[in-house]
TILUM-954275 format. One line per field, with one value per residue (C-alpha): residue number from 1; residue in three letters; x, y, z. Coordinates in steps of 0.05 Angstrom, whole numbers. Each point is the difference from the previous one (the first is absolute). Layout:
residues N
k	c(NUM / ...)
r	c(ALA / ...)
east	c(X / ...)
north	c(Y / ...)
up	c(Z / ...)
This chain:
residues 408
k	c(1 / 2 / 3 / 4 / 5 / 6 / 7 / 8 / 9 / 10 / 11 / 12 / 13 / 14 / 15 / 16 / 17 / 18 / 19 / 20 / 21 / 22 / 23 / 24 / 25 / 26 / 27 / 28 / 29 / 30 / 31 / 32 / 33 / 34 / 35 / 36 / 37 / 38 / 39 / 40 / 41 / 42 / 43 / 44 / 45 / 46 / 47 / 48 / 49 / 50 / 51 / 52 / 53 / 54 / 55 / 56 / 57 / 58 / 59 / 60 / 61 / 62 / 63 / 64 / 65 / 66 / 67 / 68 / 69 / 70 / 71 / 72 / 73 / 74 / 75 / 76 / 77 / 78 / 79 / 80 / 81 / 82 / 83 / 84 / 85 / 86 / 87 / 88 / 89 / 90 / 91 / 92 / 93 / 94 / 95 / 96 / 97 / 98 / 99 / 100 / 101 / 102 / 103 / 104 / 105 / 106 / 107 / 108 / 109 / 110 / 111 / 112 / 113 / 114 / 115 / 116 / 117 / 118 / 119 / 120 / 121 / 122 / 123 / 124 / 125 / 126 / 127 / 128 / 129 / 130 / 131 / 132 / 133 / 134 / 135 / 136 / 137 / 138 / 139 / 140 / 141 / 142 / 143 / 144 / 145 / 146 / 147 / 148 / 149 / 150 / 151 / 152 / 153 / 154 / 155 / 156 / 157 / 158 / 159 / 160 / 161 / 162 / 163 / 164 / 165 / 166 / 167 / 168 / 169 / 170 / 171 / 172 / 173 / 174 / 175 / 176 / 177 / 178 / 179 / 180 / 181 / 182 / 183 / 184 / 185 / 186 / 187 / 188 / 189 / 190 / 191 / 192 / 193 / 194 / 195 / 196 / 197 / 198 / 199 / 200 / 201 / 202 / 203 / 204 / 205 / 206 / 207 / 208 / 209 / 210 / 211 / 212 / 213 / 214 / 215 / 216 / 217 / 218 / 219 / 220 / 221 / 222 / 223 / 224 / 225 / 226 / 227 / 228 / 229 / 230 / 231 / 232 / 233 / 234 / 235 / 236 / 237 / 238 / 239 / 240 / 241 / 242 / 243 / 244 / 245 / 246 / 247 / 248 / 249 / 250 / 251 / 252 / 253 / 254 / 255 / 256 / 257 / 258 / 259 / 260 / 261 / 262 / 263 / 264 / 265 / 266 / 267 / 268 / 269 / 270 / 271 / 272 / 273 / 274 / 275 / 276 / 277 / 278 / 279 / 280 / 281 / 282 / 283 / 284 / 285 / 286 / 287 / 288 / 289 / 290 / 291 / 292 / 293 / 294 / 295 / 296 / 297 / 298 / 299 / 300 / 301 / 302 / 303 / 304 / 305 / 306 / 307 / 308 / 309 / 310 / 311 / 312 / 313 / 314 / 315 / 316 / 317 / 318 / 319 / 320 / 321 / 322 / 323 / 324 / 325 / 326 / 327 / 328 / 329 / 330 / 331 / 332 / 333 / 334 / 335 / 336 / 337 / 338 / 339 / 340 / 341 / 342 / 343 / 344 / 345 / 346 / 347 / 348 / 349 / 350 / 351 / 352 / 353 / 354 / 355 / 356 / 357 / 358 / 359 / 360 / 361 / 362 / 363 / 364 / 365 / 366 / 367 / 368 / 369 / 370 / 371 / 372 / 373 / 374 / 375 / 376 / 377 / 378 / 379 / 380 / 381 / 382 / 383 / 384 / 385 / 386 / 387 / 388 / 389 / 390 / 391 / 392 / 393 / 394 / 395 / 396 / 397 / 398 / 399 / 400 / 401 / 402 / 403 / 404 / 405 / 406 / 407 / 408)
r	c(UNK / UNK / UNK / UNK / UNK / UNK / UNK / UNK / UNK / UNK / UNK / UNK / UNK / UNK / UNK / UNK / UNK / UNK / UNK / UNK / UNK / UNK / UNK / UNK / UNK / UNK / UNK / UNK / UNK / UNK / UNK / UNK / UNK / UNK / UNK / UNK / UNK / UNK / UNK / UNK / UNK / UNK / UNK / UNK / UNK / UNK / UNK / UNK / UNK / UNK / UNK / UNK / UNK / UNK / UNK / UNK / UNK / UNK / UNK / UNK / UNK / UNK / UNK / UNK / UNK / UNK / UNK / UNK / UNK / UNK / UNK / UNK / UNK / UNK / UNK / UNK / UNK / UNK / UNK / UNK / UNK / UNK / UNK / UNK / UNK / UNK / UNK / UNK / UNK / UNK / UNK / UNK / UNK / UNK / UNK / UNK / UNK / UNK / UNK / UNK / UNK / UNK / UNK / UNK / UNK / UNK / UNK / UNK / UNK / UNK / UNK / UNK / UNK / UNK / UNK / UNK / UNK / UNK / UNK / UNK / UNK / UNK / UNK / UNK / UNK / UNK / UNK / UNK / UNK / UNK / UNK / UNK / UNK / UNK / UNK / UNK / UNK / UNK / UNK / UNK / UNK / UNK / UNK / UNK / UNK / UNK / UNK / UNK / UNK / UNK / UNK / UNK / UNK / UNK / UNK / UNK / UNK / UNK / UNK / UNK / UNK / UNK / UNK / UNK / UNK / UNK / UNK / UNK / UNK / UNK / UNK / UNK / UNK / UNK / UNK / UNK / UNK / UNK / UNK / UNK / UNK / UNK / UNK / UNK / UNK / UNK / UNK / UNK / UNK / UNK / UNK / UNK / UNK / UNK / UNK / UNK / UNK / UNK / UNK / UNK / UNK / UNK / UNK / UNK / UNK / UNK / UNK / UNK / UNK / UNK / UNK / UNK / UNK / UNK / UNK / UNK / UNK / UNK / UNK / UNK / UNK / UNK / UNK / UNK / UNK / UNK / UNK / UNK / UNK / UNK / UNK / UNK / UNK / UNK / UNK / UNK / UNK / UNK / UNK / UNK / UNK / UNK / UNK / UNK / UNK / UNK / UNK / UNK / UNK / UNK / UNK / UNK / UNK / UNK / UNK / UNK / UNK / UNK / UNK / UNK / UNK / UNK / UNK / UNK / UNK / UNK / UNK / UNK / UNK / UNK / UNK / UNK / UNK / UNK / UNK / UNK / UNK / UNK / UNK / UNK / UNK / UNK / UNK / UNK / UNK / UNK / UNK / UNK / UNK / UNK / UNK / UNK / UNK / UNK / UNK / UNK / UNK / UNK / UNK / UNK / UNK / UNK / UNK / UNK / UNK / UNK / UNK / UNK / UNK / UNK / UNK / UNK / UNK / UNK / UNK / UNK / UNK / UNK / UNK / UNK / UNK / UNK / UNK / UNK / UNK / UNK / UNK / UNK / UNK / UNK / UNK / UNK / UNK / UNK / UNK / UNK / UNK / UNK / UNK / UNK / UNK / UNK / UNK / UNK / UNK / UNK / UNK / UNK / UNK / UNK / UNK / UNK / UNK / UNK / UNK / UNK / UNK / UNK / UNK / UNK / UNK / UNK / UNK / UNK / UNK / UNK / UNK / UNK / UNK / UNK / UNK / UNK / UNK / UNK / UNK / UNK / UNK / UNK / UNK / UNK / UNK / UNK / UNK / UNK / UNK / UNK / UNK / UNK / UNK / UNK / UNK / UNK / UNK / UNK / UNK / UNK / UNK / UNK / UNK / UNK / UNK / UNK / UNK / UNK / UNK / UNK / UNK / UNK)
east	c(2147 / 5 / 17 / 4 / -27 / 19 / 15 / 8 / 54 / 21 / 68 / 26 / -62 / -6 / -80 / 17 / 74 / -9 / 46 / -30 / 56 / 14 / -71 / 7 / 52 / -33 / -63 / 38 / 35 / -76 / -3 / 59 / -25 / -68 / 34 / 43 / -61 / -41 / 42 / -20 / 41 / -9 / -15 / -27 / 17 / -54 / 37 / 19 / 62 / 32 / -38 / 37 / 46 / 52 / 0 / 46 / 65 / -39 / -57 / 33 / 46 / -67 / -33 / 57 / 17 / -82 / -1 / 61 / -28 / -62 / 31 / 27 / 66 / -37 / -40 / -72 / -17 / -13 / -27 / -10 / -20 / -2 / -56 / -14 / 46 / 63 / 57 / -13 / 76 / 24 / -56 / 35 / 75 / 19 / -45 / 68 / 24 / -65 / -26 / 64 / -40 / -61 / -23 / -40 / -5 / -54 / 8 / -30 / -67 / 8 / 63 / 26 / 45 / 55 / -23 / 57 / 3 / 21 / 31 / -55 / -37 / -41 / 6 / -31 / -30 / -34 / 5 / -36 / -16 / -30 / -4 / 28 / -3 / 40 / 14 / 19 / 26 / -53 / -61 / -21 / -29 / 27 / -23 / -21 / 6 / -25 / 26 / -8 / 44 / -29 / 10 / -2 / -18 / 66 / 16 / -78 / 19 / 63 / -7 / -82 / -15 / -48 / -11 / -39 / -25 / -70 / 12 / -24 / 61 / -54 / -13 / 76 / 23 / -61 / 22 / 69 / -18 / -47 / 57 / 33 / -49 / -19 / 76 / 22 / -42 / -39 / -31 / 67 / 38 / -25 / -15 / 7 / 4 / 46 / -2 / 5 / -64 / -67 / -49 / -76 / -56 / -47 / -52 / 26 / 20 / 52 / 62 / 29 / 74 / 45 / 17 / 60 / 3 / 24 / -58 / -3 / -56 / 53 / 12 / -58 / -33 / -60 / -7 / 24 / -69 / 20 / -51 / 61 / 35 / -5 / -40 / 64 / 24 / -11 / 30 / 12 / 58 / -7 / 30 / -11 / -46 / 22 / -73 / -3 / -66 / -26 / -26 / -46 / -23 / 33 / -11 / 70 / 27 / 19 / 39 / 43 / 36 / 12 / 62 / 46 / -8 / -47 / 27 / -55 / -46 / -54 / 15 / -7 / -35 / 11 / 32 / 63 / 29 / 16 / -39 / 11 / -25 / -6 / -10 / 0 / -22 / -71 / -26 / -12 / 53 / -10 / 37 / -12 / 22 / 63 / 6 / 60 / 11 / 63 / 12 / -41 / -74 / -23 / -56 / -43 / -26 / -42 / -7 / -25 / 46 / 64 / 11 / -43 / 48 / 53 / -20 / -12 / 65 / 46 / -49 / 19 / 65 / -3 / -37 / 11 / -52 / -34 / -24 / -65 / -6 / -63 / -7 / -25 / 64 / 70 / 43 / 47 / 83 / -13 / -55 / 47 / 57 / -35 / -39 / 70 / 36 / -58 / 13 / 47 / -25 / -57 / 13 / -63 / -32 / -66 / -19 / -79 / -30 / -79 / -34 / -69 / -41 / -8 / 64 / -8 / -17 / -15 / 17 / 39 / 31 / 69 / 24 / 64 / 5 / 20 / 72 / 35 / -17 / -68 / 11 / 28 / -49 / -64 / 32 / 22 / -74 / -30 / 43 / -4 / -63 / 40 / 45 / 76 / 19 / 52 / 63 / -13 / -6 / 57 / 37 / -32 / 31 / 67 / 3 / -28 / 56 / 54 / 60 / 20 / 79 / 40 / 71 / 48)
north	c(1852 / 66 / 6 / 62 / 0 / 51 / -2 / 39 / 32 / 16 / 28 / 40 / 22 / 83 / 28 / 19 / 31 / 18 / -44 / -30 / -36 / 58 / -20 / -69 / 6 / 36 / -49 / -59 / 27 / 20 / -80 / -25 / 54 / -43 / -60 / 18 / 37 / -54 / -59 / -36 / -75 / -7 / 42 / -26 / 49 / -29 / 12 / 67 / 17 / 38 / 32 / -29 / -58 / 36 / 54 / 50 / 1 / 41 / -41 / -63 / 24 / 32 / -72 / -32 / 48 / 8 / -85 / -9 / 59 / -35 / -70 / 36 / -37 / -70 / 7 / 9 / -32 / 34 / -36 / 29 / -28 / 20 / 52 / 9 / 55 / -34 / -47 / -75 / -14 / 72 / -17 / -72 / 30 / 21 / -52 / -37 / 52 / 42 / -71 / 13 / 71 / -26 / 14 / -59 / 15 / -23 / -1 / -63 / -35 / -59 / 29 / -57 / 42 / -41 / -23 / 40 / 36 / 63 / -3 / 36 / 26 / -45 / -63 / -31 / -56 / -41 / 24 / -23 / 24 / 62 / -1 / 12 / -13 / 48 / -15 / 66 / 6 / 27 / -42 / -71 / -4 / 6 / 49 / -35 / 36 / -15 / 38 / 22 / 44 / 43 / -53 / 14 / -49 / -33 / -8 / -27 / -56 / -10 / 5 / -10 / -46 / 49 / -43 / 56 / 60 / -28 / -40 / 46 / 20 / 13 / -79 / -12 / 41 / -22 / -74 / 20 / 40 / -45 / -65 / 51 / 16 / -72 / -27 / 56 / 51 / -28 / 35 / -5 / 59 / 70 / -13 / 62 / 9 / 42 / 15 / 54 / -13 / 34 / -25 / 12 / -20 / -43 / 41 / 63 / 60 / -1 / 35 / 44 / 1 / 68 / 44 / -21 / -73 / -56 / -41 / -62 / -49 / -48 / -45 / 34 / -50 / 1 / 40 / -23 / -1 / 6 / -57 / -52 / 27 / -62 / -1 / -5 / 65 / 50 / 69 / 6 / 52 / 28 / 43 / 33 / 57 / 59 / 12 / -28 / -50 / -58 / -32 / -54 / -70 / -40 / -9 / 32 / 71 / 5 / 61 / 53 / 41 / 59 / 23 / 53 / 59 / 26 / -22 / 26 / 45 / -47 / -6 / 72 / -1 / -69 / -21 / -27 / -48 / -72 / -63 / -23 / -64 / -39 / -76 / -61 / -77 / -9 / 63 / 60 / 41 / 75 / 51 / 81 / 50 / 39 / 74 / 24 / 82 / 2 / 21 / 44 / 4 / -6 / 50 / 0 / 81 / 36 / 83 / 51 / 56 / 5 / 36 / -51 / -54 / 38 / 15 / -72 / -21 / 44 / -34 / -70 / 1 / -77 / -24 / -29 / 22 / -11 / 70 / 16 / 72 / 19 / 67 / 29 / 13 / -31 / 3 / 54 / -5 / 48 / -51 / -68 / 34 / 32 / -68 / -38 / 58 / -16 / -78 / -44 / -70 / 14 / -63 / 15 / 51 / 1 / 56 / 2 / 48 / 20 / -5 / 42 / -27 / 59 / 5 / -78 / 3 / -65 / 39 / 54 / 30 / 34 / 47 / -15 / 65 / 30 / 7 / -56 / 32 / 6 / -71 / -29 / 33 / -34 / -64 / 5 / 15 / -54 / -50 / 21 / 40 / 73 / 48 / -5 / 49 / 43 / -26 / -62 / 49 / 33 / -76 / -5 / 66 / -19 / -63 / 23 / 67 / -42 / -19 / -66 / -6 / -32 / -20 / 43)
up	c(2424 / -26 / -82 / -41 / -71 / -56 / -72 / -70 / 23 / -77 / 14 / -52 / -29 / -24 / -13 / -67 / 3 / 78 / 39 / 64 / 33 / 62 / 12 / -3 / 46 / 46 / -1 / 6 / 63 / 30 / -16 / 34 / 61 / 4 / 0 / 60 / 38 / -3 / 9 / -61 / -5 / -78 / -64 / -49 / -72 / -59 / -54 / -45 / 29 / -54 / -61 / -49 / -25 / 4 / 58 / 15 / 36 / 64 / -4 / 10 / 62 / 26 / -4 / 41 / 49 / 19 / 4 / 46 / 51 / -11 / 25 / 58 / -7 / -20 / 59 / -27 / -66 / -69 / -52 / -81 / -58 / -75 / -29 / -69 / -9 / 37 / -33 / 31 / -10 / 21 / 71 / 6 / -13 / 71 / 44 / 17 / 32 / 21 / 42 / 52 / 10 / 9 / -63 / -48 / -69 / -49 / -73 / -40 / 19 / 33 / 34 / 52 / 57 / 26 / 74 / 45 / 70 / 28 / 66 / 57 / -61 / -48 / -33 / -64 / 30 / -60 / -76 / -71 / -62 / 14 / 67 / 74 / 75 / 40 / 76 / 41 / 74 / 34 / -21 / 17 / -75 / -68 / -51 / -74 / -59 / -74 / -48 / -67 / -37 / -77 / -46 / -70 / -59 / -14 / 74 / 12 / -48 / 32 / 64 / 8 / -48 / -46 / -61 / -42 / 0 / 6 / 68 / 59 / 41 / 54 / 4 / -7 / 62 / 44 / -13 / 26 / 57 / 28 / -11 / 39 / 53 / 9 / 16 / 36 / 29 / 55 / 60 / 47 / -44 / -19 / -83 / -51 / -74 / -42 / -73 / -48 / -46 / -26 / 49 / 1 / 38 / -37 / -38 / 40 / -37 / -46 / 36 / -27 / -25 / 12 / -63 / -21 / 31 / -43 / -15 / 43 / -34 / 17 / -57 / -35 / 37 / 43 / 55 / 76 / 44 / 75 / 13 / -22 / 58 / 44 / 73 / 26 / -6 / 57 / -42 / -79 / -13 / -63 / -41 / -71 / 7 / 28 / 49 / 62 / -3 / 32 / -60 / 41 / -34 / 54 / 80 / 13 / -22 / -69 / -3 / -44 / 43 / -43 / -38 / 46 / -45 / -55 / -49 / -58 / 2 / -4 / 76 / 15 / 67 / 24 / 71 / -5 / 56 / 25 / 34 / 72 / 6 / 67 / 11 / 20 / -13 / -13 / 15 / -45 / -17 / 22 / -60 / 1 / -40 / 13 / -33 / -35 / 2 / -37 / -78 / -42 / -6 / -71 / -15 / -67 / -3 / -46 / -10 / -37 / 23 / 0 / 68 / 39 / -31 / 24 / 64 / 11 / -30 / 50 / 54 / -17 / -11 / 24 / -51 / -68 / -47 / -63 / -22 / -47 / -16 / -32 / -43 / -54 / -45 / 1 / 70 / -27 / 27 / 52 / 38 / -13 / 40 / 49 / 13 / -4 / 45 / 54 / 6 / -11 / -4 / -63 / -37 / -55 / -19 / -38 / -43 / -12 / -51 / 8 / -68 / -2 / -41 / -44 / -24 / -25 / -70 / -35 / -62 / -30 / -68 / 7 / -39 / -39 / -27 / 78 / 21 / 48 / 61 / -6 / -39 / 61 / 46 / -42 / 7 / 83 / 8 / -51 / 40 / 77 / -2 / 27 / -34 / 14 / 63 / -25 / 31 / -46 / -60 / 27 / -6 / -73 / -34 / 38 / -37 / -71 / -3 / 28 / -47 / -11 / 12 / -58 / -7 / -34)
C-alpha cells in the first residue's frame, strides 16, 4: 500500500504583508502531480490546513478544490485532521458531504467516523473513538489508522479526559493509543498514527518550533514522548513543525514531513516536500522523501555595499528576502529605491550602523549656548555615535522653517 503524507499547509498565510496564496497554489498542484505520478491510494494531511480560524474566501476554495483532485473522484482516500492553527468545527463542517468524495475529515479527538462504503473505491470497515480501519479494492488487508487531532485544553477535558493541568497528557494519550492498538491493530492490517502534536524523542533535543507558530505545549501540559507511541504502529504521521525530521525514540519512523512552503524565515534554506510511504502487515514500512520545487525560496542576506546587494537582488528575482545592509551612516532615499527598484519580493530590510569605538564617548558636556543645528548635531552624535549626513539635516531645517497652517 502506497500512502502520501504532507501537512502545514497554512492556507491563507502572508510573510508579513506578502501574500503567498499563487504559491500555495502552485505547490499544492506539484502535490496533487505526485500523487497521480506515483499512484499513491491514500493521503494522509496532519493537520494545519488553513492559518487561521477564520481563512479567507480563496483559501477555503483552494482547500477543496486541491482535496477533491486529490480523491480522484472518491477513488483514492484523503484523510485530514485539525492543526493548531485550523477551526475543529469549520474541519468537521463539510465531512457530510466531502466523505461522498472520498474525503474524511478530522476535527475533535476521539472523532468516531461513521462506518460507510464507496462503491469500487474504499470502505470504512470498523470505526471507534479515535480510530479507523479502511478496506480498499485492491488489497487483501485493511489499513488501521489511530488518530489524533491538536487538542487544546478545554477540548482535552472534554473529549480526553485531562483532569488538570498537572496530569501528563503524555500518559493520557499513550493509555488511549495502546487501548487502541491492543483491540484493533494486529499484524493482519498495515497500522499508522496520525496527529497534529509536539512530539519529541525522549531526552533528544528539544525541537524546535517555527517563528511565528502558535505554541503547542498542548494543554500547557507535559510534553508528548514518541516512546508512548504503541509497538503497534509501523509509521507516525506527524505534523506541527514545518522541517522534515525523523525524530526517532520508537522502532518505526516517526516523521514530520515538512510544511509546502517557507513559510518564515527561520526556514530559509530548508527542503521542502512530501513522504511516500510503502507497506505492508508486519514488515517495516519503507518512507522517502519527496522534493517540492515550486514557490519562492526564502533567503536571509547580509552586505556591506550597496551595489553587491543590488547585483544580487536583480539575480534572484525568485526569492523572498530579508535584507541587512551594513554601513557606516544612514541608507539615504536614493539607496532604498534603488534597492526596492532592483527586487520586488524584499519583505525586511535591516539597517546596521558601524560604531568605532572612538567616536563612543562615555561622557560629554554640550554646549547650550550653540544654535539648534549644531544643538541637534551634538545630540544625533551623543545618541548614535556619527554625525547626521546632510540629507537628514536637510529634513531638520525643512521642518523647523516650515509654517504651521491655521484656520481662518
Amino acid at each position: 500500500m502506497k500512502i502520501l503524507h504532507t501537512g502545514d499547509w497554512h492556507l491563507g498565510k502572508r510573510l508579513d504583508y506578502f501574500p503567498r496564496l499563487e504559491e500555495q497554489r502552485a505547490v499544492l498542484n506539484e502535490i496533487c502531480e505526485i500523487a497521480d505520478a506515483e499512484q499513491v491510494d491514500v493521503v494522509l494531511i496532519a493537520g494545519d490546513l488553513y492559518d487561521t480560524f477564520n481563512p479567507p474566501v480563496d483559501a477555503v476554495d483552494l482547500l477543496y478544490k486541491t482535496l477533491r483532485r486529490l480523491s480522484s473522484g472518491g477513488k483514492r482516500l484523503v484523510v485530514a485532521i485539525a492543526g493548531n492553527h485550523d477551526s475543529a468545527d469549520r474541519i468537521d463542517a463539510p465531512d457530510t458531504l466531502a466523505r461522498e468524495c472520498g474525503i474524511l475529515f478530522i476535527g475533535y479527538p476521539k472523532a468516531k467516523i461513521q462506518s460507510f462504503e464507496l462503491s469500487q473505491c474504499f470502505s470504512i470497515a470498523k470505526s471507534d473513538e479515535g480510530f479507523l480501519e479502511v478496506r480498499l479494492p485492491s488489497y487483501d488487508y485493511p489499513l488501521r489508522l489511530i488518530h489524533t487531532p491538536f487538542a487544546n485544553e478545554l477540548r482535552l477535558k472534554q473529549f480526553l479526559g485531562l483532569a488538570n493541568k498537572e496530569q501528563q497528557l503524555d500518559g493520557l494519550l499513550k493509555a488511549h493509543w495502546a487501548d487502541l492498538a491492543d483491540k484493533y491493530c494486529d499484524a493482519q492490517g498495515l497500522n499508522l498514527l496520525i496527529a497534529h502534536l509536539y512530539m519529541l524523542k525522549r531526552g533528544g533535543e528539544i525541537l524546535e518550533e517555527p517563528d511565528g507558530e502558535k505554541p503547542i505545549k498542548v494543554g500547557y501540559a507535559d510534553l508528548i514522548y514518541s516512546d508512548g507511541i504503541p509497538p503497534q504502529i509501523q509509521y507516525t504521521a506527524l505534523g506541527h513543525l514545518h522541517r522534515f525530521q525523523q525524530i526517532g525514540g520508537h522502532p518505526a519512523p516517526v516523521v514530520y514531513p515538512s510544511s509546502p512552503l517557507a513559510y518564515s524565515f527561520s526556514e530559509a534554506g530548508q527542503q521542502k516536500g512530501v513522504v511516500i510511504i510503502e507497506g505492508v502487515p508486519a514488515e517495516p514500512v519503507q518512507y522517502r522523501f519527496v522534493p517540492l520545487t515550486a514557490g519562492r525560496k526564502l533567503y536571509r542576506k547580509k552586505f556591506d555595499d550597496i551595489d553587491t546587494a543590488v547585483h544580487w537582488l536583480r539575480e534572484n528575482s525568485n526569492a523572498l528576502v530579508e535584507l541587512t545592509l551594513v554601513s557606516n551612516e544612514f541608507l539615504s532615499s536614493a539607496d532604498l529605491k534603488r534597492i526596492h527598484e532592483a527586487h520586488d519580493g524584499i519583505i525586511h530590510i535591516i539597517p546596521v550602523i558601524r560604531k568605532e569605538e572612538a567616536a563612543i564617548e562615555k561622557a560629554r558636556t554640550i554646549n547650550l549656548e550653540q544654535d539648534l543645528d549644531n544643538l541637534f548635531k551634538d545630540y544625533f552624535h551623543y545618541r548614535l555615535g556619527q554625525p547626521p549626513n546632510e540629507e537628514i539635516m536637510s529634513l531638520l531645517n525643512e521642518v523647523m522653517n516650515s509654517e504651521t497652517e491655521t484656520e481662518d
